[in-house]
Backbone as CSV, one residue per row, in Angstrom:
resi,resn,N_x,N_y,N_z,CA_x,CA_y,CA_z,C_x,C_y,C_z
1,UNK,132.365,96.739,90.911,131.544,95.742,90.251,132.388,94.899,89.311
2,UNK,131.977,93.409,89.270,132.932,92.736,88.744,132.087,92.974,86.773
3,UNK,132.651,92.256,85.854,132.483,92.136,84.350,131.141,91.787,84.161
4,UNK,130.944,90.504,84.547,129.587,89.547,84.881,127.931,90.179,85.478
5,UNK,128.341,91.365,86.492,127.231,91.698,86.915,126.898,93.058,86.047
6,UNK,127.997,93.600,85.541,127.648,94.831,84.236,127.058,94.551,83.302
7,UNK,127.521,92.966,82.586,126.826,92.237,81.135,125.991,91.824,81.201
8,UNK,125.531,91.381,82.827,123.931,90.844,83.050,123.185,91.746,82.602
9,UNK,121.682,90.768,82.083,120.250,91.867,82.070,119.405,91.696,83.183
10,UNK,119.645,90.507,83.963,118.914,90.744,84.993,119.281,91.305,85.998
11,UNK,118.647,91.955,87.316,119.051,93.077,88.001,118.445,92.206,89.453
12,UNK,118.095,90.778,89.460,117.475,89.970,90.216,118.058,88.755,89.911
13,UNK,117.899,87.786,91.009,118.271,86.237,91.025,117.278,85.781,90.296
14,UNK,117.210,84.695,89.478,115.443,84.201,89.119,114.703,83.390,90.273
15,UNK,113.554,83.553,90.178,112.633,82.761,91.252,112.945,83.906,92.313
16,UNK,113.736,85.196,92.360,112.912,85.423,93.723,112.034,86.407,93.346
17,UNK,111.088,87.173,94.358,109.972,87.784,94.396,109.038,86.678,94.854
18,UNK,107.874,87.610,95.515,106.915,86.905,95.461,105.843,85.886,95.120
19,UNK,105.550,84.408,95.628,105.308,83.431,95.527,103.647,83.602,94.791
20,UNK,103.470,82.853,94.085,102.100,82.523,92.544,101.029,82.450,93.945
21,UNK,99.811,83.034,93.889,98.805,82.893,95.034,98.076,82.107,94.397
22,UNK,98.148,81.200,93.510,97.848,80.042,93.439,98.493,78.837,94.148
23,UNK,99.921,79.223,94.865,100.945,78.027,94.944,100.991,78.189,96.221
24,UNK,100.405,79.732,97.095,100.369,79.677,98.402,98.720,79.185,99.149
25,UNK,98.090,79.472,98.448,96.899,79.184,98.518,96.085,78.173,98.255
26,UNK,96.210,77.375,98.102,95.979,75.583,97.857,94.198,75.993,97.528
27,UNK,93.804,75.798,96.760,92.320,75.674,96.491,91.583,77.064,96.237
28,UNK,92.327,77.855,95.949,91.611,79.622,96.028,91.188,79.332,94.200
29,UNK,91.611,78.715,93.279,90.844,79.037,92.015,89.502,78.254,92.504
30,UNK,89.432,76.946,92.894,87.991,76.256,93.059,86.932,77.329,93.711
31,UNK,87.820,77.560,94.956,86.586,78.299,95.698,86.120,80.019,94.869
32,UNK,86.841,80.272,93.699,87.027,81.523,92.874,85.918,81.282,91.981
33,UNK,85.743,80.232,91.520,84.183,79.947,90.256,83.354,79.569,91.018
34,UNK,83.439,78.648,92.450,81.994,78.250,93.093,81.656,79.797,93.893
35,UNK,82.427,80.221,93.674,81.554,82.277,94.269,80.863,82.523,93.042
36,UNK,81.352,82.600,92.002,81.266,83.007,90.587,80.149,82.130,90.143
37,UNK,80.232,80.932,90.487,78.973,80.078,89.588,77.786,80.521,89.204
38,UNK,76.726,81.346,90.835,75.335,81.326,90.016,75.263,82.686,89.589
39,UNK,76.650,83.445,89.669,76.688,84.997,88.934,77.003,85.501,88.027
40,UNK,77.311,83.867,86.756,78.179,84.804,85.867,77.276,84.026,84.141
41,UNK,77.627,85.101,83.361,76.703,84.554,82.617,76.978,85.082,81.325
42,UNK,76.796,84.844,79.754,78.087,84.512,79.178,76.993,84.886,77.757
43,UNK,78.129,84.944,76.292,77.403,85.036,75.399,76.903,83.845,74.744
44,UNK,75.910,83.645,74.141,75.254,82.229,73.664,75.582,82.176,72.468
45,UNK,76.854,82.870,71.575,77.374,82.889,70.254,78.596,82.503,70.131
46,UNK,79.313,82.726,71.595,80.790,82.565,72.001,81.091,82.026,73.488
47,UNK,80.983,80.674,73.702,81.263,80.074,74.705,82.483,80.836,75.661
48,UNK,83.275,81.278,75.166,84.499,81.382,75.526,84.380,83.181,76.209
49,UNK,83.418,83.821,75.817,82.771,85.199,76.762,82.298,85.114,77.800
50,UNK,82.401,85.285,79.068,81.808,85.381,80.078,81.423,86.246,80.986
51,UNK,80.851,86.589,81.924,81.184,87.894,82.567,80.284,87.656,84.076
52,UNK,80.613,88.614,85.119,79.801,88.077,85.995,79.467,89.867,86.577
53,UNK,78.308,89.753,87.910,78.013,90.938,88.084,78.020,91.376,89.524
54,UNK,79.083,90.252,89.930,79.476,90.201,91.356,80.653,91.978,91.534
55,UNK,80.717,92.829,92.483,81.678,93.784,92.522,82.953,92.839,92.757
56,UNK,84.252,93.765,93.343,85.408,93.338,93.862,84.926,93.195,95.269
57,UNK,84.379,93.774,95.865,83.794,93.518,97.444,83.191,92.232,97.521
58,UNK,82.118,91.604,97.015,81.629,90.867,96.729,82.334,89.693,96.666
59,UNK,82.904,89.408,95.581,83.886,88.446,95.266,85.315,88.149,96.385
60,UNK,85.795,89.370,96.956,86.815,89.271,98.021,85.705,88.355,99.434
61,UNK,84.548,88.974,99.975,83.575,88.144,100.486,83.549,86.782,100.390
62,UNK,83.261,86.636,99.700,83.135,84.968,99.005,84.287,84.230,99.203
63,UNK,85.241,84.783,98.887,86.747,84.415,99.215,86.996,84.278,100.781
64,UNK,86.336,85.130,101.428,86.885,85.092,102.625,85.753,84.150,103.480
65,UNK,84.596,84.182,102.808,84.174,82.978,103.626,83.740,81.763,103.664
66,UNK,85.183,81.432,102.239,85.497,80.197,102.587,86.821,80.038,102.895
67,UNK,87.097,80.832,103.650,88.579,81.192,104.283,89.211,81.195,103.652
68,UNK,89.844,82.042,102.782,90.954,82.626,102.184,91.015,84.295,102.705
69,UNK,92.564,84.507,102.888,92.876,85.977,103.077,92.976,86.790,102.202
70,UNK,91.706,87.627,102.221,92.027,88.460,100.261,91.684,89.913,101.110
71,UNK,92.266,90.747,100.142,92.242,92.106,100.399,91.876,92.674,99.046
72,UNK,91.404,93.513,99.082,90.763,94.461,97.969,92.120,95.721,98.033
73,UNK,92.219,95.841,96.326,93.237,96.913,96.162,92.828,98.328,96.251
């Protein structure tokens, strides 16, 4: 090993790994709140609380039929 790769902290090139599924997926946040829209529902003291009562099944659904490839973990 040369000097350079001992003094490094990174143990990776930057930028690689896996690509933002926002940046592969062109439109998956829009179609992510119009699933979410008539399910989610929020505190009336704090705009900024929200919550919805859709499962992960549910929501992967919605995703998928408006064609996006989602998998449940």
């Amino acid at each position: 090993m040369d000097e350079q790769t001992l003094n490094s902290s990174r143990s990776r090139k930057k930028g690689g790994g896996r690509k933002s599924l926002l940046s592969t997926q062109i439109g998956i946040d829009a179609a992510f709140l119009e699933v979410l829209k008539n399910y989610t529902a929020g505190d009336p003291m704090n705009e900024l609380i929200k919550w919805t009562n859709l499962t992960h099944k549910e929501i992967a659904s919605g995703l998928r039929a408006a064609g996006f490839t989602i998998s449940i973990p």
